[in-house]
C-alpha positions in Angstrom: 9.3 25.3 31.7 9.1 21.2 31.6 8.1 19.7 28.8 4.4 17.9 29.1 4.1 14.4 28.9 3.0 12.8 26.1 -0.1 10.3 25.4 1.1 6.7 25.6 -1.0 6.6 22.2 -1.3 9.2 19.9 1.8 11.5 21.3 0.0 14.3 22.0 0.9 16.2 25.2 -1.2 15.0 28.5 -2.4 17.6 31.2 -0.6 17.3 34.4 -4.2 16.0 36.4 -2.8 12.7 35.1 -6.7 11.9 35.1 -6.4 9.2 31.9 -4.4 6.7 32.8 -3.9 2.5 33.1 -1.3 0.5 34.7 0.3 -2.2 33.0 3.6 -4.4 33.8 4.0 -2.0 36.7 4.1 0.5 34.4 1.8 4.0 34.7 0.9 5.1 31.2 -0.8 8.4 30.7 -3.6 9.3 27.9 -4.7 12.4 26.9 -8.1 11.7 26.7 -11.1 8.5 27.5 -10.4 7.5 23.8 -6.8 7.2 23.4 -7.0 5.3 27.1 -9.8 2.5 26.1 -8.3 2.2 22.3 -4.9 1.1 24.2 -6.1 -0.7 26.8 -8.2 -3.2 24.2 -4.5 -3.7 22.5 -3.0 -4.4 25.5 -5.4 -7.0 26.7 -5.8 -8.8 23.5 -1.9 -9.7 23.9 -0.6 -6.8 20.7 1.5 -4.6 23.0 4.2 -4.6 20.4 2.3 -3.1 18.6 3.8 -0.1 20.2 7.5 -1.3 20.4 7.0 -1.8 16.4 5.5 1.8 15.3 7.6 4.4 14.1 4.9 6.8 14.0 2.1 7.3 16.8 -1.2 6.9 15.9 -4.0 9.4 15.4 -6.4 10.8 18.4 -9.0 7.8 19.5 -12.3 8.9 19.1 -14.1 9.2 22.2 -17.3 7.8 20.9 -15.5 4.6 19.0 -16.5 2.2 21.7 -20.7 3.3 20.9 -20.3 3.2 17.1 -23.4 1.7 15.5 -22.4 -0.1 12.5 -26.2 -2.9 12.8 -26.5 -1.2 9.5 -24.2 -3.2 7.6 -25.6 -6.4 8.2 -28.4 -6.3 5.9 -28.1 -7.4 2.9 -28.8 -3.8 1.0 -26.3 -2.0 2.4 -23.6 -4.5 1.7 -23.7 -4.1 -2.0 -21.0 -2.9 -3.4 -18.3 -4.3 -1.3 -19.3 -7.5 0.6 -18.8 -10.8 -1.8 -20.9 -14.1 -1.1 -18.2 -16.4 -1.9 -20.5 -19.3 -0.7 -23.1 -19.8 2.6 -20.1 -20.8 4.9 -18.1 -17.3 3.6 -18.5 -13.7 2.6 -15.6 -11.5 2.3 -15.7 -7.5 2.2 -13.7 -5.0 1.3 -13.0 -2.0 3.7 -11.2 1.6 3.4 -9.6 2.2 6.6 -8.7 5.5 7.9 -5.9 6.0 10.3 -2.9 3.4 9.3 0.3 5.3 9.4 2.5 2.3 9.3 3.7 -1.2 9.0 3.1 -1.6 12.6 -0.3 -0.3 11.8 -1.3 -3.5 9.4 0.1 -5.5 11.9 -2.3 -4.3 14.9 -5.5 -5.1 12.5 -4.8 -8.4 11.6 -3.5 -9.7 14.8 -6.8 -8.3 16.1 -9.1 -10.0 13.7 -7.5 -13.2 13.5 -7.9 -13.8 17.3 -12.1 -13.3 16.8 -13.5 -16.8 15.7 -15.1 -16.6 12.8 -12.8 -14.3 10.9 -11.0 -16.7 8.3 -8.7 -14.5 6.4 -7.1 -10.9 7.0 -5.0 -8.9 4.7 -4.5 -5.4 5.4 -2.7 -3.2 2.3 -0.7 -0.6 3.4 -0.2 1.4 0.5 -3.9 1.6 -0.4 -5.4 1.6 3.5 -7.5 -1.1 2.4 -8.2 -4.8 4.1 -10.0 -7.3 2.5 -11.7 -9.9 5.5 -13.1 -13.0 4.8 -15.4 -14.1 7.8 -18.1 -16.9 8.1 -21.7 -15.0 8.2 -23.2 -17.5 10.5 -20.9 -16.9 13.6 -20.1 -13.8 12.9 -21.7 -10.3 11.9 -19.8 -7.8 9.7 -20.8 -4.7 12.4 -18.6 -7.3 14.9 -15.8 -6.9 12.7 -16.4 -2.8 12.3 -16.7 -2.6 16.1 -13.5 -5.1 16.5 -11.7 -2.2 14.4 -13.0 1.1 15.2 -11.8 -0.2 19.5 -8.4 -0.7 18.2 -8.4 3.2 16.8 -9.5 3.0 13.4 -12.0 4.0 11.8 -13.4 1.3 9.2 -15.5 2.4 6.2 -17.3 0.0 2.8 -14.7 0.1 0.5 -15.1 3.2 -1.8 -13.2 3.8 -5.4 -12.9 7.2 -4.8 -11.0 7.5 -1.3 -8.5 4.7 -2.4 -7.9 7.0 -5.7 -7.4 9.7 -3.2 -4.8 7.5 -1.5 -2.9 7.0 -4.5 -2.7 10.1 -5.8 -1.0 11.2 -2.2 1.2 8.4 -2.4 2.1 9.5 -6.4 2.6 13.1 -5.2 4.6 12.1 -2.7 7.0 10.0 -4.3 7.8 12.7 -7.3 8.4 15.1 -4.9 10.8 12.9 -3.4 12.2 11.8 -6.4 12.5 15.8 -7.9 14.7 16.4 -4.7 16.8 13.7 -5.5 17.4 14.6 -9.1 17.9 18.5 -8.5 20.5 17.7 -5.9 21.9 14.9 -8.2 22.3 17.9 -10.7 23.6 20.0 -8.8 26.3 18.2 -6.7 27.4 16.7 -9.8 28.4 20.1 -11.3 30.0 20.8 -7.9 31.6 17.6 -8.1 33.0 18.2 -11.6 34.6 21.5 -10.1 36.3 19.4 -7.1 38.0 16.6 -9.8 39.6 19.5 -11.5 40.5 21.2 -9.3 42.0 18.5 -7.4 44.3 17.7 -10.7 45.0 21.3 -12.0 45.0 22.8 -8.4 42.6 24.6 -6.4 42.8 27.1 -3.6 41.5 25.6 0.4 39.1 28.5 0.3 37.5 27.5 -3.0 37.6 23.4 -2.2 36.1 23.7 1.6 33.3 26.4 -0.3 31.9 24.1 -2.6 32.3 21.0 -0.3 30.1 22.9 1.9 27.4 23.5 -0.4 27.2 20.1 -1.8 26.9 18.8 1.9 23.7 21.7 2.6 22.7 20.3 -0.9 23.0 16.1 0.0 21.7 16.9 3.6 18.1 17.6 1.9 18.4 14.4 -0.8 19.7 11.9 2.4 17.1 13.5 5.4 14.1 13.6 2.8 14.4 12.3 -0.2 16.2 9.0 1.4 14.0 8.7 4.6 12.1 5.8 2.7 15.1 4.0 2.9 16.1 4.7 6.4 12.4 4.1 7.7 12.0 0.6 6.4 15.5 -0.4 7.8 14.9 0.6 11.4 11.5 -1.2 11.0 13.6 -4.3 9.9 15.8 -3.9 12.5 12.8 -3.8 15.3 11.0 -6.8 13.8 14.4 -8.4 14.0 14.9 -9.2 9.9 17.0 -7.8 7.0 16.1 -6.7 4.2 17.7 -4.7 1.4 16.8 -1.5 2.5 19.6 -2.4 5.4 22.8 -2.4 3.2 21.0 0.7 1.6 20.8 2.8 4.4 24.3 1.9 5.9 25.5 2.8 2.4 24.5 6.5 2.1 24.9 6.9 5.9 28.5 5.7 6.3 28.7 7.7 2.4 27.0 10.8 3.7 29.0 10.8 6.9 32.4 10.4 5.7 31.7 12.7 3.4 30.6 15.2 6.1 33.6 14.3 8.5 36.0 14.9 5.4 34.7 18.4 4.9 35.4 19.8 8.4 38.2 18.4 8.8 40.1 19.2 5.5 40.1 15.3 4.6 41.3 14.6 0.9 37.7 13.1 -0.6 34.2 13.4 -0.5 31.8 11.8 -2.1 28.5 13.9 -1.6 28.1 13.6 -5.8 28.0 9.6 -5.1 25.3 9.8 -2.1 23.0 12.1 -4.4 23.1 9.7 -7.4 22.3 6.6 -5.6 19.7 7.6 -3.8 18.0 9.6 -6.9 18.5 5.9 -9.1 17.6 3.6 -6.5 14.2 6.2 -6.2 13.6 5.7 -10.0 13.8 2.0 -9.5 11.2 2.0 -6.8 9.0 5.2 -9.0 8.9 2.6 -11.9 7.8 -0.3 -9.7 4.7 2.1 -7.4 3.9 3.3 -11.2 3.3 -0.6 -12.2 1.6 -1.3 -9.5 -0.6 1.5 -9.7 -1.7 0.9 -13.5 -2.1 -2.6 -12.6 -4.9 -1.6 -9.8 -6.5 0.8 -12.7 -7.0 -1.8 -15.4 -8.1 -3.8 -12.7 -10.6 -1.1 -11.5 -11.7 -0.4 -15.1 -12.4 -4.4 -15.5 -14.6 -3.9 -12.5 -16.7 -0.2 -13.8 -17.6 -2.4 -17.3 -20.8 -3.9 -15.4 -23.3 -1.2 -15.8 -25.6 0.8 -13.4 -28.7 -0.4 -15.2 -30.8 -2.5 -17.6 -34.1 -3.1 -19.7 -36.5 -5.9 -18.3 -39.2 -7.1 -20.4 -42.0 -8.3 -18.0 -44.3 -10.8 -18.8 -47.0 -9.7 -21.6 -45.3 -6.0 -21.6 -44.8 -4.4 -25.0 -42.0 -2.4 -23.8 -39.1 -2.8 -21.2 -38.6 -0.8 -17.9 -35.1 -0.1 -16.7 -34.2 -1.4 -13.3 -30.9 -1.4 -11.0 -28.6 -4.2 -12.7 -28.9 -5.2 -8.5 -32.3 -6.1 -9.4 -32.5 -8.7 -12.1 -32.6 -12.5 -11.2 -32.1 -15.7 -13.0 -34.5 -16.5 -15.9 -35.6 -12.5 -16.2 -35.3 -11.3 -19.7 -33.6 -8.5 -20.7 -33.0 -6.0 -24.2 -30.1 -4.7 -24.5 -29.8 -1.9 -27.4 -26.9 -1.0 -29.7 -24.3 0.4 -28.2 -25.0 -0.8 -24.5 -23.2 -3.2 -22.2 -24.5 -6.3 -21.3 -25.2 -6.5 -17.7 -25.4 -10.0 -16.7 -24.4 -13.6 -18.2 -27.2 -15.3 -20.4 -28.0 -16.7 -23.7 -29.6 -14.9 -26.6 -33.3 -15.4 -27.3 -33.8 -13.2 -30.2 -31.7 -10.8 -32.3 -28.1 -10.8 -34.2 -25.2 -8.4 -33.3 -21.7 -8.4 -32.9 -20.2 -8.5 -29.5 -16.9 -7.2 -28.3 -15.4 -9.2 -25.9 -11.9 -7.6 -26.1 -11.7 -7.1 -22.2 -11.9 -10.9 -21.9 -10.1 -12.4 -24.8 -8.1 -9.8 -26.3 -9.5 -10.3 -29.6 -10.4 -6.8 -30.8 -12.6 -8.0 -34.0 -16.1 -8.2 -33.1 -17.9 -11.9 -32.5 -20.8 -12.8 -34.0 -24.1 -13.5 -32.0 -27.4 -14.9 -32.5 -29.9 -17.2 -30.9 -28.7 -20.3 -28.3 -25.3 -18.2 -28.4 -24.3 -17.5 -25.1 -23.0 -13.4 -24.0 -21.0 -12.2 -20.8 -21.8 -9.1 -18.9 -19.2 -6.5 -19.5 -19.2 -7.0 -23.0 -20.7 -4.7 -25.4 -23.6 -4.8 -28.0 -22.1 -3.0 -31.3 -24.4 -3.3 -33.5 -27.9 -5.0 -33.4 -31.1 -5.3 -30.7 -30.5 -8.6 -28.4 -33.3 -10.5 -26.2 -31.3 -12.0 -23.9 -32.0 -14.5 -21.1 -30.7 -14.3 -17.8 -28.3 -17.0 -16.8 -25.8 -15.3 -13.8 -26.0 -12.6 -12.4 -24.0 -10.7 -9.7 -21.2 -12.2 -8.1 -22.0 -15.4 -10.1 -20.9 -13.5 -14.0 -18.0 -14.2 -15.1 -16.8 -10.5 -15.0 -17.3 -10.9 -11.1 -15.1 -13.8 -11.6 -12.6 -12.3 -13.3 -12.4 -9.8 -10.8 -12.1 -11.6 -7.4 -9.1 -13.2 -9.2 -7.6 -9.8 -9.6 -7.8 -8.8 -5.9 -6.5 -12.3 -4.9 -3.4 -11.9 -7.4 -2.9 -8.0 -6.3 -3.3 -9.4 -2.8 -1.2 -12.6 -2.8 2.3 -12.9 -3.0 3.3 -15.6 -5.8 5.7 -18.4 -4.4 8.7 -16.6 -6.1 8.2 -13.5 -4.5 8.0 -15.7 -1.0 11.1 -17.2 -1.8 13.0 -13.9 -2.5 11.7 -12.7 0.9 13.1 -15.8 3.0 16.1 -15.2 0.8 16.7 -11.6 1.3 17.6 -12.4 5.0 20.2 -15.0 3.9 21.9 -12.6 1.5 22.0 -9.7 3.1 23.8 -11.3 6.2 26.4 -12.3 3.9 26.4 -8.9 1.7 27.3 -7.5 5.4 29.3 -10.4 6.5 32.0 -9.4 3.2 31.9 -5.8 3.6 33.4 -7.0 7.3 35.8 -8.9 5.7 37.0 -6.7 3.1 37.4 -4.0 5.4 39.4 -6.1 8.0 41.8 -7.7 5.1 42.4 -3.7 3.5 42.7 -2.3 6.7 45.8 -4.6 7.2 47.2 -3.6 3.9 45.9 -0.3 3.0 44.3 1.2 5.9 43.8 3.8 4.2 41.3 2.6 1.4 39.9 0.2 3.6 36.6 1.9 4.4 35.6 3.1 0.8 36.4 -0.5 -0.4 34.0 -1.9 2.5 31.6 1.1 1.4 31.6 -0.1 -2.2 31.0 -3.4 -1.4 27.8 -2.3 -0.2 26.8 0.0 -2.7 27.6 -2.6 -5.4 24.8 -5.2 -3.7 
């Protein structure tokens, strides 16, 4: 029975009615549904077909309704707190969670998309956290524009949410210690099976025996290089399609060429393998990246915890009340007055009317001794009241506090690349060619001389780099 066709789109198989389909560069595609057939024809008019030459993973099923999404909602002002900044009257910028991305090519799509709309002014997609941060200009363009603008290329955009991006890393966390526990039991393991070959190989060891365990450290490396190594093997084909090098390219033509000679050696009764060598690459080069997603990752949660010290609420006086009411923090406005008890956070900028306490401001300046307040002294929401009862006036509030501050330069820092890092990426290109240029060269000059040493020399060459 022939295989079905599958959708141009998302890969899944296509009904032989052929009822969904668009012609383009005298090419019939097929869709398996309306969705999947509008999503792809948007790409492919805005000029982002390679989008599809880029992906190595097809994307999820369009929905059907994603061109009648009403997101009018998000343009008032309410429902934008929370994730939309006002960084001035000319610029707001939001922060969406964005269901769908499956890869680099993924980002890509999005912000090739959003940069062609005028009024968008900046685009970042993250692909490890499925998050974009936009920056637009609110008077020529409405935020539902830029929902609608995503959910037709086949994703579905939602306000930014702490929870779902902790979701998100978790999977990502899970995911790399599983790959990482592969790694190190088949490190283990081959190793032991490795010792057994070196030994035997100088006290003497039966054919039987030698091909026996050669064939269980290969079963054993197959599962380190096909999963736990796929990372590797995955960024370097996407390299290769977007027509750059990076180091994941001497990586994966390491353990490959390793993995293979290895394999070649053991059918054929060859004198060396070197599946023990294959296993513990891999398993240090994972630890290398582990440590570096770990970083990152308690980087984004001091950054997040920075963020949860502004409070939910607060205690307004109002004019000729005896006692405060407690209001949204959302809700307060320059020159309001405000108590804020023992214990409690301060919720927005202002100076102190009445009252003495000490202050912590450790999340700000380090300093964990207490600083002494009274009145004229100025106090910054997120810190915290230890002591005493404050009357405090209102000075900033919102996006204007210095905590707000300090947290927009987070996110541009997390989201940024530093001119170092730039430079190491232009570099990477440069050094890789030539990493790859003296493997060549070694190889050629051994093969001459030694032919048969030739390829491991060539093969350390690009383990060593």
């Amino acid at each position: 029975m022939p295989t079905p066709p599958a959708c141009y789109h998302c890969g899944l198989p296509v009904d032989s009615s052929e009822r969904f389909s668009l012609n383009h560069s005298d090419k019939k595609l097929l869709f398996c549904c309306p969705g999947c057939r509008a999503v792809a024809q948007t790409i492919l008019s805005s000029g982002l077909g390679k989008y599809y030459d880029y992906r190595n993973e097809t994307a999820h099923q369009a929905d059907v309704d994603a061109q009648v999404a009403d997101f009018t909602l998000y343009d008032r002002e309410e429902f934008q707190r929370g994730f939309v900044s006002r960084d001035n009257p000319q610029q707001q910028t939001a922060l969406l969670n964005i269901q769908g991305i499956t890869c680099a090519a993924c980002t890509w799509l999005i912000e090739h998309r959003l940069e062609k709309i005028e009024g968008v002014d900046n685009i970042h997609v993250n692909l490890a956290k499925h998050r974009a941060s936009i920056s637009w200009n609110p008077q020529k363009l409405a935020l539902s524009d830029i929902f609608g603008a995503i959910e037709t290329i086949g994703y579905s955009p939602s306000p930014y949410s702490p929870d779902r991006e902790e979701q998100l890393l978790e999977a990502e966390q899970r995911l790399a210690t599983r790959r990482l526990g592969v790694a190190g039991i088949g490190m283990m393991q081959v190793g032991m099976y490795a010792i057994a070959l070196h030994s035997g190989a100088m006290q003497g060891i039966e054919e039987i025996y030698r091909d026996y365990l050669r064939i269980v450290s290969l079963i054993i490396s197959t599962a380190v290089v096909f999963y736990s190594a796929r990372p590797f093997f995955d960024a370097a084909w996407r390299n290769l399609k977007n027509r750059s090098l990076g180091m994941d390219v001497p990586v994966s033509i390491a353990i490959g060429l390793a993995y293979s000679a290895s394999c070649y050696a053991t059918f054929t009764g060859g004198s060396d393998v070197y599946f023990d060598s294959v296993a513990m690459f891999t398993f240090f080069l994972l630890s290398s990246r582990f440590l570096e997603m770990r970083a990152r990752q308690r980087n984004h949660l001091m950054s997040q915890g920075i963020a949860a010290l502004r409070p939910r609420y607060a205690w307004r006086m109002q004019a000729g009340a005896q006692q405060a009411e407690q209001i949204p923090v959302d809700e307060l406005r320059i020159d309001d007055e405000i108590v804020v008890k023992a214990g409690e956070i301060i919720p927005a900028d202002g100076v102190v009317l009445e009252g003495e306490s000490s202050i912590d401001e450790s999340a700000f300046s380090g300093e964990y001794l207490p600083v002494d307040k009274g009145p004229h002294d100025p106090v910054t929401a997120g810190s915290i009241n230890a002591d005493g009862l404050l009357r405090v006036r209102v000075t900033a509030i919102a996006e204007n506090t210095r905590l707000a501050l300090i947290t927009r330069l987070l996110e541009r820092a997390q989201k940024d690349k530093p001119h170092t890092a730039q430079l190491a990426d232009r570099l990477a290109s440069i050094f890789v060619i030539t990493v790859l240029l003296c493997a060549g060269c070694a190889f050629a000059w051994w093969f001459q001389h030694a032919p048969e040493r030739a390829f491991w020399i060539a093969l350390s060459v690009l383990v060593v780099s």
